[in-house]
N, CA, C and O atoms as a Tripos MOL2 file, in Angstrom:
@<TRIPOS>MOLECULE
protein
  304   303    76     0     0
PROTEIN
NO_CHARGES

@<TRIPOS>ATOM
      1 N           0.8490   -1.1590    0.0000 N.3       1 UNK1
      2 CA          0.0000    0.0000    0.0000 C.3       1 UNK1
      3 C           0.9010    1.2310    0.0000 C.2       1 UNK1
      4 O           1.9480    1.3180    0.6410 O.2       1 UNK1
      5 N           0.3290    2.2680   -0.8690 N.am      2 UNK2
      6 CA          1.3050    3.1280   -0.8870 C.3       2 UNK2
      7 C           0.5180    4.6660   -0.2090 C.2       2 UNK2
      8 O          -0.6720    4.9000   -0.4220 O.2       2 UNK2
      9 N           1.2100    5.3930    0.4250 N.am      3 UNK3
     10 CA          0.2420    6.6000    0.8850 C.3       3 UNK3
     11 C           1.1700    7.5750    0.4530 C.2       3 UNK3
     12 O           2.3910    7.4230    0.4740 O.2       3 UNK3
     13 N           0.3290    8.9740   -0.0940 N.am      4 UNK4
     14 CA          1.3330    9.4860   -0.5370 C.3       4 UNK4
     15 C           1.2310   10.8870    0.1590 C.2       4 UNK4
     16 O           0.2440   11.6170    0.0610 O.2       4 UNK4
     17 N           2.4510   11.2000    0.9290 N.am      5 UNK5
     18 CA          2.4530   12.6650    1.6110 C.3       5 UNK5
     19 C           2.9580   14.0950    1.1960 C.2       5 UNK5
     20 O           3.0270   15.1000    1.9050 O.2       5 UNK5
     21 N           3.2810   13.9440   -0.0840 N.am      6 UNK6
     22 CA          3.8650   15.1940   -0.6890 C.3       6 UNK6
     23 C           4.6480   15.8550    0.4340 C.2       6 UNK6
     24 O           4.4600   16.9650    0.9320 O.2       6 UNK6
     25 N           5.6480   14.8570    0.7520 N.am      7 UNK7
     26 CA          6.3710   15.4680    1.6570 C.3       7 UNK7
     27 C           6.0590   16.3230    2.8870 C.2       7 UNK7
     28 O           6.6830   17.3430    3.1810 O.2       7 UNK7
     29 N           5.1550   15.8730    3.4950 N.am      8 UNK8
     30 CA          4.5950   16.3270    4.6020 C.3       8 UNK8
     31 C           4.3330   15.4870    5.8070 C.2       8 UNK8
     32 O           3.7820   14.3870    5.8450 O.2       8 UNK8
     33 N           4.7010   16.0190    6.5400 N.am      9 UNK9
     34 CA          4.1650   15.0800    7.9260 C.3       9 UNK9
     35 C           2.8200   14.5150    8.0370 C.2       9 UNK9
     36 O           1.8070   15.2130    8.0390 O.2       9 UNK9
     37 N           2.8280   12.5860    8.1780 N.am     10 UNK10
     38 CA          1.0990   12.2580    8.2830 C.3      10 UNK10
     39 C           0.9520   12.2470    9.9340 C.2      10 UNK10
     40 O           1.7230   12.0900   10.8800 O.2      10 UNK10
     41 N          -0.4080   12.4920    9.7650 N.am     11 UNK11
     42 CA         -0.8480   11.7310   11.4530 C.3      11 UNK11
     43 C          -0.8350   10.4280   11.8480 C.2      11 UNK11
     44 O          -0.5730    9.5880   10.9870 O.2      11 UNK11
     45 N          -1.0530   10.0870   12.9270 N.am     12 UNK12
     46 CA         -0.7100    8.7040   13.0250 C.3      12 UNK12
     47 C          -1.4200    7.5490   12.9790 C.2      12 UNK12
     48 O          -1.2350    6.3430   13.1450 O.2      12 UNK12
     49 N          -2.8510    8.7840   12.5230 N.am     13 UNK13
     50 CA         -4.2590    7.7450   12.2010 C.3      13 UNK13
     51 C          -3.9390    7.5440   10.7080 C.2      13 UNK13
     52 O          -4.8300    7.0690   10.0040 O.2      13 UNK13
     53 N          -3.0520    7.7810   10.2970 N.am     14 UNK14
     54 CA         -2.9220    7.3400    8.4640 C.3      14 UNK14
     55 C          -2.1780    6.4030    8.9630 C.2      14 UNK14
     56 O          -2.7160    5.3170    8.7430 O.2      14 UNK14
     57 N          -0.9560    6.2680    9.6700 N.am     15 UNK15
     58 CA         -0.6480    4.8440    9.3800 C.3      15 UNK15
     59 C          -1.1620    3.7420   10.4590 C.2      15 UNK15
     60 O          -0.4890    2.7120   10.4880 O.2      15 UNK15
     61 N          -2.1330    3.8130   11.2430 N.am     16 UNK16
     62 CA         -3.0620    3.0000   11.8110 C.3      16 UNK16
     63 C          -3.5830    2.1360   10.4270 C.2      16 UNK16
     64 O          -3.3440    1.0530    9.8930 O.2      16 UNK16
     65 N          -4.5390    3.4480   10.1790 N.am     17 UNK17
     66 CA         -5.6270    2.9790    9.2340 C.3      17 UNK17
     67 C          -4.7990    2.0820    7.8710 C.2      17 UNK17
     68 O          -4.9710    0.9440    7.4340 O.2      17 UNK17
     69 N          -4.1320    2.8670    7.5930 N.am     18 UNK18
     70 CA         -2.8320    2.1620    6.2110 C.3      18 UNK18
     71 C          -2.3930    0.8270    7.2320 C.2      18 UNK18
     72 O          -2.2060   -0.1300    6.4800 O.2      18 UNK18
     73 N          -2.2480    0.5690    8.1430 N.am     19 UNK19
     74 CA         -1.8930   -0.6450    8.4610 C.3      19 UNK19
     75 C          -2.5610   -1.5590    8.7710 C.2      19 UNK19
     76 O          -2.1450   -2.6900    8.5220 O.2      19 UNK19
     77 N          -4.1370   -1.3270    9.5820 N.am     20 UNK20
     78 CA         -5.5380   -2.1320    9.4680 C.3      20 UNK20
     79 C          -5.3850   -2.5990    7.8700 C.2      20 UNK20
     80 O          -4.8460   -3.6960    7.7220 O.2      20 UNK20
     81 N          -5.7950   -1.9000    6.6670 N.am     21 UNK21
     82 CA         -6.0550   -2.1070    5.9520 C.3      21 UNK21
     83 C          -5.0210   -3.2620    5.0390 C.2      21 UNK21
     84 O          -5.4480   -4.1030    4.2490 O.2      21 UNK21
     85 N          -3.9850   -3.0920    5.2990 N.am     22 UNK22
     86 CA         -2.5910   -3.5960    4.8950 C.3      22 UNK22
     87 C          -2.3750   -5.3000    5.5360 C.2      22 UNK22
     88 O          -1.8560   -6.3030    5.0480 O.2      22 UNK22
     89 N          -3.2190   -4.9500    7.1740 N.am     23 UNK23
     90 CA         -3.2290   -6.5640    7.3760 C.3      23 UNK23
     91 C          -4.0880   -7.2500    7.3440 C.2      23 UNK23
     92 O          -3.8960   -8.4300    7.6370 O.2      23 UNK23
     93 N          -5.4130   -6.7880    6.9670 N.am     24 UNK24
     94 CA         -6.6200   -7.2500    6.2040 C.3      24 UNK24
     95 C          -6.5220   -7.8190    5.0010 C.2      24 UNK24
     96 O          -7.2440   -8.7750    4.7210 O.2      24 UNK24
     97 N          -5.5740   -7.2910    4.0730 N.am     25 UNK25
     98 CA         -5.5370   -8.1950    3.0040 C.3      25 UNK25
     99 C          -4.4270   -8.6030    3.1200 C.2      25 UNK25
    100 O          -3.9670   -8.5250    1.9810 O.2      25 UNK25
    101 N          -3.5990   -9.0380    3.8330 N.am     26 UNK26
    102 CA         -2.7870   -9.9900    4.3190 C.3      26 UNK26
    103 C          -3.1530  -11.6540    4.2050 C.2      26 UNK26
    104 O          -4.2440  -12.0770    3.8230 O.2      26 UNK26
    105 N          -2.0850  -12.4410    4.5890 N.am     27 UNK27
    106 CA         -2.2090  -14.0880    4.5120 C.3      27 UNK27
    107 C          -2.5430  -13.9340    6.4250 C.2      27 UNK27
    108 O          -2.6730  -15.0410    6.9470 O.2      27 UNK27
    109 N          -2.6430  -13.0380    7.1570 N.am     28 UNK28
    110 CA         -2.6930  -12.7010    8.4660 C.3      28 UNK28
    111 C          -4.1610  -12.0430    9.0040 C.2      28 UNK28
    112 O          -4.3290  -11.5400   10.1140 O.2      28 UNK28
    113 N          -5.0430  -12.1570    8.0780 N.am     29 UNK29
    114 CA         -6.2290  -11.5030    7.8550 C.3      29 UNK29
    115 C          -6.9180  -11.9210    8.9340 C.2      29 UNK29
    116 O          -7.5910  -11.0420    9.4700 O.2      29 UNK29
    117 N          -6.9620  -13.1480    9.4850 N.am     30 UNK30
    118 CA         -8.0170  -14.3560   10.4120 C.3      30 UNK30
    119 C          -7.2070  -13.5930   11.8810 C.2      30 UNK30
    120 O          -8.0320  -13.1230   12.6650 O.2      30 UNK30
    121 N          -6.0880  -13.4710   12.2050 N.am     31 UNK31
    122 CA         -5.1570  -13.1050   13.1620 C.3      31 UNK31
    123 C          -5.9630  -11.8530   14.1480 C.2      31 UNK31
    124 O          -6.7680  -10.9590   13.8850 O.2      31 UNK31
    125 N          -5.4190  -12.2260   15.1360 N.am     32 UNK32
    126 CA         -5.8900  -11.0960   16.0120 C.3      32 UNK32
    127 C          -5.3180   -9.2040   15.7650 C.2      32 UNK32
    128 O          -5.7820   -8.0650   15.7020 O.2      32 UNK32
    129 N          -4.1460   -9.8870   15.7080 N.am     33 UNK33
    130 CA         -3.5160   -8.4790   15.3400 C.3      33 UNK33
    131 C          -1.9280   -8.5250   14.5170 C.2      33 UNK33
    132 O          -1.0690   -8.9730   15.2770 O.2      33 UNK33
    133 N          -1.5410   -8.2550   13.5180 N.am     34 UNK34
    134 CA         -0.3060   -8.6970   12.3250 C.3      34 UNK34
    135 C           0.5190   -7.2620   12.3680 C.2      34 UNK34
    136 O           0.1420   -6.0900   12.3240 O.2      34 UNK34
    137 N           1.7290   -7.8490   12.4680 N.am     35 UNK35
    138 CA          2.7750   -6.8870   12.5840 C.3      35 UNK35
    139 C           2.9370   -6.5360   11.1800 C.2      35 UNK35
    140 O           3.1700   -7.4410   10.3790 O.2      35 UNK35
    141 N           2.8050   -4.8610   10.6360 N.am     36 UNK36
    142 CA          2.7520   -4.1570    9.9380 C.3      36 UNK36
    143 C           4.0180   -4.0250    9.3330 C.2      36 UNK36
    144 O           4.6370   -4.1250   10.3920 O.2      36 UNK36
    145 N           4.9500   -3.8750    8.4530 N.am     37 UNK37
    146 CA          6.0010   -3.3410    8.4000 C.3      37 UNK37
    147 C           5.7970   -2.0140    7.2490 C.2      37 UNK37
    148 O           5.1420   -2.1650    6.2180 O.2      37 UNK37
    149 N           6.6060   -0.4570    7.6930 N.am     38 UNK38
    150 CA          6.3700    0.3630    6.7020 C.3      38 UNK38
    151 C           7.6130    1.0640    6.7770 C.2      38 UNK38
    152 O           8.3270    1.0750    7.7790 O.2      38 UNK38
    153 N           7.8970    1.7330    5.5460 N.am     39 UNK39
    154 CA          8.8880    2.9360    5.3980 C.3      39 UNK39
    155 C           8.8200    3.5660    3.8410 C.2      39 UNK39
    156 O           8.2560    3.1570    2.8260 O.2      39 UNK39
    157 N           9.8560    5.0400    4.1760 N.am     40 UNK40
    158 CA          9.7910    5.7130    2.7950 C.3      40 UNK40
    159 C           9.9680    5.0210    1.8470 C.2      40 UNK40
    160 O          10.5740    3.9580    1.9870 O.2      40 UNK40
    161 N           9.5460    5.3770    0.7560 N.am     41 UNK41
    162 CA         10.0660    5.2790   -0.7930 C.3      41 UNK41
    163 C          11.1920    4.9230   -1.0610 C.2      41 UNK41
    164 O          11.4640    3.8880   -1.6710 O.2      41 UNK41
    165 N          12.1660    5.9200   -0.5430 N.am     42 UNK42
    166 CA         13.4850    5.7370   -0.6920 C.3      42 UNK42
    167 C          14.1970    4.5830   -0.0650 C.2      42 UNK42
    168 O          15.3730    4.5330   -0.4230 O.2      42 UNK42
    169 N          13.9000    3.8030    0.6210 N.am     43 UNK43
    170 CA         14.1100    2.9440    1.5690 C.3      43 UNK43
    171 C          13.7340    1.4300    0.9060 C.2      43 UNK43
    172 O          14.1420    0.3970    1.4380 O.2      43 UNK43
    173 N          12.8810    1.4260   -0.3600 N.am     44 UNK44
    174 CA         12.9380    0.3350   -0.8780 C.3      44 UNK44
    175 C          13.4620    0.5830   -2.5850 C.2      44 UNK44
    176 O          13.3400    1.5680   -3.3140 O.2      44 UNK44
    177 N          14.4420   -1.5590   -2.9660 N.am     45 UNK45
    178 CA         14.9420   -0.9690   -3.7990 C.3      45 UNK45
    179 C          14.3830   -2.5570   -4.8190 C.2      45 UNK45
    180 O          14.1900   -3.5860   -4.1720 O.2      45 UNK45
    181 N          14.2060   -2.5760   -6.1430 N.am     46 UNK46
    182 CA         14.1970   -3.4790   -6.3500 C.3      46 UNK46
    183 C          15.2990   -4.3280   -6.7460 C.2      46 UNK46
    184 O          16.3740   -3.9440   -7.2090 O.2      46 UNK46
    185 N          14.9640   -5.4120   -6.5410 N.am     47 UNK47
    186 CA         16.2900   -6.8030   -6.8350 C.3      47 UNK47
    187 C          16.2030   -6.8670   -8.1540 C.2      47 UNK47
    188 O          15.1380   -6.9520   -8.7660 O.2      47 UNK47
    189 N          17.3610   -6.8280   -8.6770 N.am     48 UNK48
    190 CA         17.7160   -7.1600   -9.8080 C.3      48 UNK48
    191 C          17.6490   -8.1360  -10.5360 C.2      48 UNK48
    192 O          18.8180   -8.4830  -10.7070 O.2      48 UNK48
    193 N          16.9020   -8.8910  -11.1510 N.am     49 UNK49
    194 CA         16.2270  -10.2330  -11.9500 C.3      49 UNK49
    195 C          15.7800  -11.0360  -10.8840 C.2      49 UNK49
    196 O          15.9950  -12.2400  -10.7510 O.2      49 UNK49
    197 N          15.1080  -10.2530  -10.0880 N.am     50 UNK50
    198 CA         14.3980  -10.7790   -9.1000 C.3      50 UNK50
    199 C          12.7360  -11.1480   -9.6790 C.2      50 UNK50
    200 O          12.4390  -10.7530  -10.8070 O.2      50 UNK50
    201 N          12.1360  -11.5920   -9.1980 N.am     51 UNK51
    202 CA         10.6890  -11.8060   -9.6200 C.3      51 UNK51
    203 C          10.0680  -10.6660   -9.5260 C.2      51 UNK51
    204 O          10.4710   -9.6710   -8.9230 O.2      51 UNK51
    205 N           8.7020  -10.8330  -10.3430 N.am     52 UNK52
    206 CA          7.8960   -9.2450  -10.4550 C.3      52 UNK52
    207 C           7.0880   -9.2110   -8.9630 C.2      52 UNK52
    208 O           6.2460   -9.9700   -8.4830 O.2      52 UNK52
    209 N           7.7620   -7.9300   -8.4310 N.am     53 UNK53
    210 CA          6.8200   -7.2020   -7.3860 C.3      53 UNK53
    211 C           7.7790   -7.4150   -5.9860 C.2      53 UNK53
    212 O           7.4570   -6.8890   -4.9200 O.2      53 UNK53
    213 N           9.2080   -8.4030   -6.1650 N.am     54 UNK54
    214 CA         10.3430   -8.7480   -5.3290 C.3      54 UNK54
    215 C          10.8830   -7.9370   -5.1610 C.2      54 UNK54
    216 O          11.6280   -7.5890   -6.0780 O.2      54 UNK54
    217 N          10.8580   -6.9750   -3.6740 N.am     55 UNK55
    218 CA         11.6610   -6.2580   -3.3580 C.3      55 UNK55
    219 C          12.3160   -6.5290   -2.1620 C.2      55 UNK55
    220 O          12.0810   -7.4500   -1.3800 O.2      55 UNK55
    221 N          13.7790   -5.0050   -2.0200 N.am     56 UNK56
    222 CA         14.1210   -5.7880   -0.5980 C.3      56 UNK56
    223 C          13.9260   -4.2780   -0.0920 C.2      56 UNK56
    224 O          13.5750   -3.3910   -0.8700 O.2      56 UNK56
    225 N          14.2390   -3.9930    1.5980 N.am     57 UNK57
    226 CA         14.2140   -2.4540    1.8160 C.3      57 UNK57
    227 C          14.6050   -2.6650    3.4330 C.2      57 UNK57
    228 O          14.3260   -3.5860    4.2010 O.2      57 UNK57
    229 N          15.4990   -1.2160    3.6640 N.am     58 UNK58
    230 CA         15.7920   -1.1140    4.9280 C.3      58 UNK58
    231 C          15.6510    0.0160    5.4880 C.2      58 UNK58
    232 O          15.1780    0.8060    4.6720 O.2      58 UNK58
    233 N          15.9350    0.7600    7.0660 N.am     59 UNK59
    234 CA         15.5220    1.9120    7.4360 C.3      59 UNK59
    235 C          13.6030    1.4260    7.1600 C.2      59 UNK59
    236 O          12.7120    1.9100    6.4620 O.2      59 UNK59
    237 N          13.6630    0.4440    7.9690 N.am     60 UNK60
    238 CA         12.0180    0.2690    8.4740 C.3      60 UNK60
    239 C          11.4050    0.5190    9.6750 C.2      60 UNK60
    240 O          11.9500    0.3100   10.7580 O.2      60 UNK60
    241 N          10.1100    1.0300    9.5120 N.am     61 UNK61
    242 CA          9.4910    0.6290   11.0060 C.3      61 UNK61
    243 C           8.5410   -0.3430   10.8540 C.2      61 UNK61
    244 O           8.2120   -0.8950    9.8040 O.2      61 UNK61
    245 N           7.8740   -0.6290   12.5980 N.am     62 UNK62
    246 CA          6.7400   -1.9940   12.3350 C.3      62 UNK62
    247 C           5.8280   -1.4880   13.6380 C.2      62 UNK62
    248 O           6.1840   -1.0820   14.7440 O.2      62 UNK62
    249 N           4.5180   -1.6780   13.0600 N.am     63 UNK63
    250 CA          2.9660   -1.1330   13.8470 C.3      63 UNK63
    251 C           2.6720   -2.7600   13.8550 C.2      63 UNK63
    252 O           2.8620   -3.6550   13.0310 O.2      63 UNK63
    253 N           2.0250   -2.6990   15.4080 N.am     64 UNK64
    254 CA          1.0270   -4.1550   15.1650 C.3      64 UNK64
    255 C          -0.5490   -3.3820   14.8600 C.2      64 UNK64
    256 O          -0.9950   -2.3460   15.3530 O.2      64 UNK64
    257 N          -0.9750   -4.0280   14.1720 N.am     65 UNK65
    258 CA         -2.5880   -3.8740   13.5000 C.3      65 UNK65
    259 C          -3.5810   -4.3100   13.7320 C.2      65 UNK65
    260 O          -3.4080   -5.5230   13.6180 O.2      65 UNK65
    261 N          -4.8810   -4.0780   14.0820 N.am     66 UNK66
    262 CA         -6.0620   -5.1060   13.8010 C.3      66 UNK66
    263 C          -6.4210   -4.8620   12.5060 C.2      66 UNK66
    264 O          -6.6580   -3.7430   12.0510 O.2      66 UNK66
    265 N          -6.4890   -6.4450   11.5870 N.am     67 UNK67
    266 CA         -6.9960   -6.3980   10.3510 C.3      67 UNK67
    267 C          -8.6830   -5.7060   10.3740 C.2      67 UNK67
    268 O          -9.5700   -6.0880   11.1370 O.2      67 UNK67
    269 N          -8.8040   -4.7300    9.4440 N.am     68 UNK68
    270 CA        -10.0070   -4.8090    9.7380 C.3      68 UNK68
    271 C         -10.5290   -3.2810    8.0720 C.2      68 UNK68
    272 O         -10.0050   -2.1860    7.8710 O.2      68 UNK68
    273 N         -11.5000   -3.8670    7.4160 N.am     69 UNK69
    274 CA        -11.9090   -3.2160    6.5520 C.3      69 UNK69
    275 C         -12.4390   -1.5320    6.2580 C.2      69 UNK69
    276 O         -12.0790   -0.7170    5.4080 O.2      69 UNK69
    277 N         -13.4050   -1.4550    7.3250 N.am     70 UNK70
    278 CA        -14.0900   -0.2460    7.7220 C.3      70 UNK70
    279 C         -13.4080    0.3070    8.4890 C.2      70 UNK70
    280 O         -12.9810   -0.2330    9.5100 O.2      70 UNK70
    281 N         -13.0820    1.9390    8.0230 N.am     71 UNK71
    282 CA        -12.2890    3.3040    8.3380 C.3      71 UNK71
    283 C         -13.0420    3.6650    9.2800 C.2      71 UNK71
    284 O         -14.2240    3.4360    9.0260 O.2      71 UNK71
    285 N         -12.8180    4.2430   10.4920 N.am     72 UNK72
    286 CA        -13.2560    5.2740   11.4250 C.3      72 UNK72
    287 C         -13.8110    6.3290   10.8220 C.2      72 UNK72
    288 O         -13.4290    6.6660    9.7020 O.2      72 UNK72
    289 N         -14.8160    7.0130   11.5020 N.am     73 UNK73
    290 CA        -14.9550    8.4310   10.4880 C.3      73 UNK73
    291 C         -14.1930    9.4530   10.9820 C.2      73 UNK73
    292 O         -13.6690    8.9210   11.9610 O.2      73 UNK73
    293 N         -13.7760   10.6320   10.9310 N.am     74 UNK74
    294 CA        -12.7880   11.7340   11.0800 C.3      74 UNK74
    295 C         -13.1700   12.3990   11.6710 C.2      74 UNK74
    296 O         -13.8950   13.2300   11.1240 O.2      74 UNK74
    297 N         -12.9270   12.5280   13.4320 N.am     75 UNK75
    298 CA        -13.5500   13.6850   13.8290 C.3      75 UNK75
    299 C         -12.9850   15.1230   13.3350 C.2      75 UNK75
    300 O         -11.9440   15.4630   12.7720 O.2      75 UNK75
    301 N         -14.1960   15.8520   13.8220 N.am     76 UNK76
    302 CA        -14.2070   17.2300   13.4910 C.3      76 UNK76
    303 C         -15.3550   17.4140   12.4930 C.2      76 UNK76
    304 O         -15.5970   18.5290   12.0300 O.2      76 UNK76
@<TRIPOS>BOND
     1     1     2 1
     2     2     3 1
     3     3     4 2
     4     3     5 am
     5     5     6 1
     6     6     7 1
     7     7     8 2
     8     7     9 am
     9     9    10 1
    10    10    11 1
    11    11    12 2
    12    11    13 am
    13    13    14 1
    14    14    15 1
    15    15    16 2
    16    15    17 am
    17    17    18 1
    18    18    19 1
    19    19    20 2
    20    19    21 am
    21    21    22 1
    22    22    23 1
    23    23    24 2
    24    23    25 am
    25    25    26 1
    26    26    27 1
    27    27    28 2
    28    27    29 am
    29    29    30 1
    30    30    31 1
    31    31    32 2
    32    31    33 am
    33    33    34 1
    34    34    35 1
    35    35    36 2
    36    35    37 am
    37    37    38 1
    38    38    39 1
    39    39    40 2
    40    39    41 am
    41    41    42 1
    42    42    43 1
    43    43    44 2
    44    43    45 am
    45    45    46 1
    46    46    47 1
    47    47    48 2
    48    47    49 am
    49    49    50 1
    50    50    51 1
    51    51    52 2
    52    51    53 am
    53    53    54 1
    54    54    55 1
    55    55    56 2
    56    55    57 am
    57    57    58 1
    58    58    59 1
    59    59    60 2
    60    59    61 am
    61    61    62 1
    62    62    63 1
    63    63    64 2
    64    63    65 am
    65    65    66 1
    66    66    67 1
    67    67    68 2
    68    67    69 am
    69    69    70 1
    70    70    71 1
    71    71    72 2
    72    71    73 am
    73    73    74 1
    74    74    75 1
    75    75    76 2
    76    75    77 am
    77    77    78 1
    78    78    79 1
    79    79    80 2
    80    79    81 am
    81    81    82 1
    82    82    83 1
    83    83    84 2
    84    83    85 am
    85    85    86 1
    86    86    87 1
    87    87    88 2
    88    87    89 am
    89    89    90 1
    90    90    91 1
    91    91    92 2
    92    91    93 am
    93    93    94 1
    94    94    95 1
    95    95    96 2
    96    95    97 am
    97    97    98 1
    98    98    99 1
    99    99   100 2
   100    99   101 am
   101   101   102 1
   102   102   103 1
   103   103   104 2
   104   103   105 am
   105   105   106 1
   106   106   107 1
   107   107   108 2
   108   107   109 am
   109   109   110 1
   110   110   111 1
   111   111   112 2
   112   111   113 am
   113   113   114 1
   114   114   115 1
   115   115   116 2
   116   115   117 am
   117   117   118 1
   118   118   119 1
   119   119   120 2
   120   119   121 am
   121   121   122 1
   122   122   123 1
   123   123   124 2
   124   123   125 am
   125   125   126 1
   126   126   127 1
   127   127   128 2
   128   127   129 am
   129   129   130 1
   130   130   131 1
   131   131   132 2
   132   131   133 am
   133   133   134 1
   134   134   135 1
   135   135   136 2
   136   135   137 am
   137   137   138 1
   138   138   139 1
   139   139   140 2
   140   139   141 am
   141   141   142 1
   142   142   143 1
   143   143   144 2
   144   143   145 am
   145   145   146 1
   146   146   147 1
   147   147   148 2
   148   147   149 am
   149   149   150 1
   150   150   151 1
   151   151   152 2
   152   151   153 am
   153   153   154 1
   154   154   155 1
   155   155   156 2
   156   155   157 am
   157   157   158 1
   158   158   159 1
   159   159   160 2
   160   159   161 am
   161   161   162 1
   162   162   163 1
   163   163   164 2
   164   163   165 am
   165   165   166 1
   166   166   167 1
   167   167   168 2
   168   167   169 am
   169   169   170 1
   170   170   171 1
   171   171   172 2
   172   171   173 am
   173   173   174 1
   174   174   175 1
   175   175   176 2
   176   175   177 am
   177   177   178 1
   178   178   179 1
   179   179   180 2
   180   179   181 am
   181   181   182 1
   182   182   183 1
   183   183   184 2
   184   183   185 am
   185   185   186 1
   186   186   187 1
   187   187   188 2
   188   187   189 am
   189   189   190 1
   190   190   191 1
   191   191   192 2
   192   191   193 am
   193   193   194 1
   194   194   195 1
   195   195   196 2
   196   195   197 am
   197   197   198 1
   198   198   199 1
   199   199   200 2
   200   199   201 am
   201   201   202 1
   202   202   203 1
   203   203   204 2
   204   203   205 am
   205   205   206 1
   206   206   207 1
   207   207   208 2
   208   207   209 am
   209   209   210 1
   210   210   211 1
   211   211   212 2
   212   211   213 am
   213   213   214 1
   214   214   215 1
   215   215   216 2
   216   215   217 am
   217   217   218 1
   218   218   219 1
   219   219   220 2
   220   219   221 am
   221   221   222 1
   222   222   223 1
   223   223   224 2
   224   223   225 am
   225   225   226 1
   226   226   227 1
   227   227   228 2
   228   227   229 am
   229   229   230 1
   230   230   231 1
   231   231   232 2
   232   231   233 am
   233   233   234 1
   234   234   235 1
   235   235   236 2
   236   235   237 am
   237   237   238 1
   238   238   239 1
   239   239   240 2
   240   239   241 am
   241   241   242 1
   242   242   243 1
   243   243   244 2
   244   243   245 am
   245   245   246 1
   246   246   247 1
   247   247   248 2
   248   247   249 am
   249   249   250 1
   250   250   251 1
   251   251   252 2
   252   251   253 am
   253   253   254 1
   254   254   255 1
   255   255   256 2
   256   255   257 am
   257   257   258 1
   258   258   259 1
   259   259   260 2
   260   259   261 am
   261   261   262 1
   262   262   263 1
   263   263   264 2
   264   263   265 am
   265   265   266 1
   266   266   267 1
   267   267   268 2
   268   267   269 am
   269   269   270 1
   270   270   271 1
   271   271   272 2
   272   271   273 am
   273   273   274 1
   274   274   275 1
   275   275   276 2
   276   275   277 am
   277   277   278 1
   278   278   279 1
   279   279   280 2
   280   279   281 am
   281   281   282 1
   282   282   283 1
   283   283   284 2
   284   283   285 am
   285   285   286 1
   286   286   287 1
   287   287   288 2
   288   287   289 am
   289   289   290 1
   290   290   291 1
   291   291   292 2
   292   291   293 am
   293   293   294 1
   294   294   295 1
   295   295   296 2
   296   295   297 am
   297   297   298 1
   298   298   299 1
   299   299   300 2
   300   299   301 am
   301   301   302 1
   302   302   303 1
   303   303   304 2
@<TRIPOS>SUBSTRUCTURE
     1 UNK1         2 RESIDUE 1 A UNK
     2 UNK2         6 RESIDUE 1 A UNK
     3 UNK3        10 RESIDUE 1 A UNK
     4 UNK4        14 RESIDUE 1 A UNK
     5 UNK5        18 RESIDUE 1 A UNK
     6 UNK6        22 RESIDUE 1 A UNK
     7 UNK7        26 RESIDUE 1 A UNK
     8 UNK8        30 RESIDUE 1 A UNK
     9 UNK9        34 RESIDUE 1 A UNK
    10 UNK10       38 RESIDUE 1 A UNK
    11 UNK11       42 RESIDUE 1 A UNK
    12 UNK12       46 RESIDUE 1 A UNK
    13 UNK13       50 RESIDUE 1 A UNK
    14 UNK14       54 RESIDUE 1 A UNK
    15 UNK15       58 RESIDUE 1 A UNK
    16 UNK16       62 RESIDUE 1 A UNK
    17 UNK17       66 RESIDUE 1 A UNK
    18 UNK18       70 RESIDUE 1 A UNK
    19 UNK19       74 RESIDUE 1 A UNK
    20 UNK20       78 RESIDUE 1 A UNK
    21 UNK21       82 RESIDUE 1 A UNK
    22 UNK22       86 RESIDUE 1 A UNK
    23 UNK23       90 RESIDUE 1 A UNK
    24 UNK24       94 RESIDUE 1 A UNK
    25 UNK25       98 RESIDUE 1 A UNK
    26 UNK26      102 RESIDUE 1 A UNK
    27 UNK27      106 RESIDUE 1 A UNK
    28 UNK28      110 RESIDUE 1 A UNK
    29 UNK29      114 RESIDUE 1 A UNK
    30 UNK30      118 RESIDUE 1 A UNK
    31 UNK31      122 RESIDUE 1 A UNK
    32 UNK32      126 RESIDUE 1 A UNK
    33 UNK33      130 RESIDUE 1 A UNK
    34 UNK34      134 RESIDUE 1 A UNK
    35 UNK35      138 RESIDUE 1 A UNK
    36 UNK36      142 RESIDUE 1 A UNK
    37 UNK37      146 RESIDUE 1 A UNK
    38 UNK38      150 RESIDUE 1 A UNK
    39 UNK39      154 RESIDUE 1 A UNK
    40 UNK40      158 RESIDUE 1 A UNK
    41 UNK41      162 RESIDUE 1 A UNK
    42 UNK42      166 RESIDUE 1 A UNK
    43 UNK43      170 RESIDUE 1 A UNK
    44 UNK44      174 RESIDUE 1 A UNK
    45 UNK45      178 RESIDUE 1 A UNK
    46 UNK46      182 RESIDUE 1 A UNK
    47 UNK47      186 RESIDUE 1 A UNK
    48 UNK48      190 RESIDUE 1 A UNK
    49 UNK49      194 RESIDUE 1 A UNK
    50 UNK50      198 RESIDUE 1 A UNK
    51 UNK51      202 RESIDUE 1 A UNK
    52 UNK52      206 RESIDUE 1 A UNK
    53 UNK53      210 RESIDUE 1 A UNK
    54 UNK54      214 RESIDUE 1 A UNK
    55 UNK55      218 RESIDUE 1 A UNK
    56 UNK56      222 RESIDUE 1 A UNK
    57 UNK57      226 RESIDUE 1 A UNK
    58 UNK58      230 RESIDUE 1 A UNK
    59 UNK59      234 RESIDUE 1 A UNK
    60 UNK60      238 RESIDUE 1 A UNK
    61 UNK61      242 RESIDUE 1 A UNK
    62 UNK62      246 RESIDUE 1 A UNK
    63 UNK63      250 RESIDUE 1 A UNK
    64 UNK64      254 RESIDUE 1 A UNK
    65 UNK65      258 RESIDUE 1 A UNK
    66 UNK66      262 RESIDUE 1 A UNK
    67 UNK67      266 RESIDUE 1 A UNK
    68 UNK68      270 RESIDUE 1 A UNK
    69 UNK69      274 RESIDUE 1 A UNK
    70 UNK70      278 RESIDUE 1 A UNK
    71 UNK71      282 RESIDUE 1 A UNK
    72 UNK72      286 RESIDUE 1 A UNK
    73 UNK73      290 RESIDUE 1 A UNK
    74 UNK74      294 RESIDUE 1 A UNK
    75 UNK75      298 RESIDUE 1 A UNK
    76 UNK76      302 RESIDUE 1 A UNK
């Protein structure tokens, strides 16, 4: 999943929600709660005659998640 911040600081309900959503369609979907892994752009690179969609990447962080479909609504 990709979120895109035009270089701006997100809140931390974007990467909640980006990570619910991320372990919902996961092989971790049934799970109580699936460790998320995320980072910049720059931070992933692809492998070289590696298979399509094979990447590797470092300078990560990791959220645990509840899988789960339906977004909160936004207060305010």
């Amino acid at each position: 999943m990709i979120v895109k911040s035009e270089g701006k600081e997100l809140p931390d309900r974007v990467f909640e929600e980006a990570g619910a959503l991320a372990a919902y369609y996961s092989k971790g979907r049934n799970s109580e709660k699936v460790e998320v892994d995320y980072l910049q752009r720059r931070g992933l690179k692809k492998v070289t005659g590696g298979a399509p969609g094979f990447v590797i990447y470092h300078s990560n962080y990791s959220l645990m998640a509840v899988p789960r479909l339906e977004l909160k609504e936004a207060d305010g």
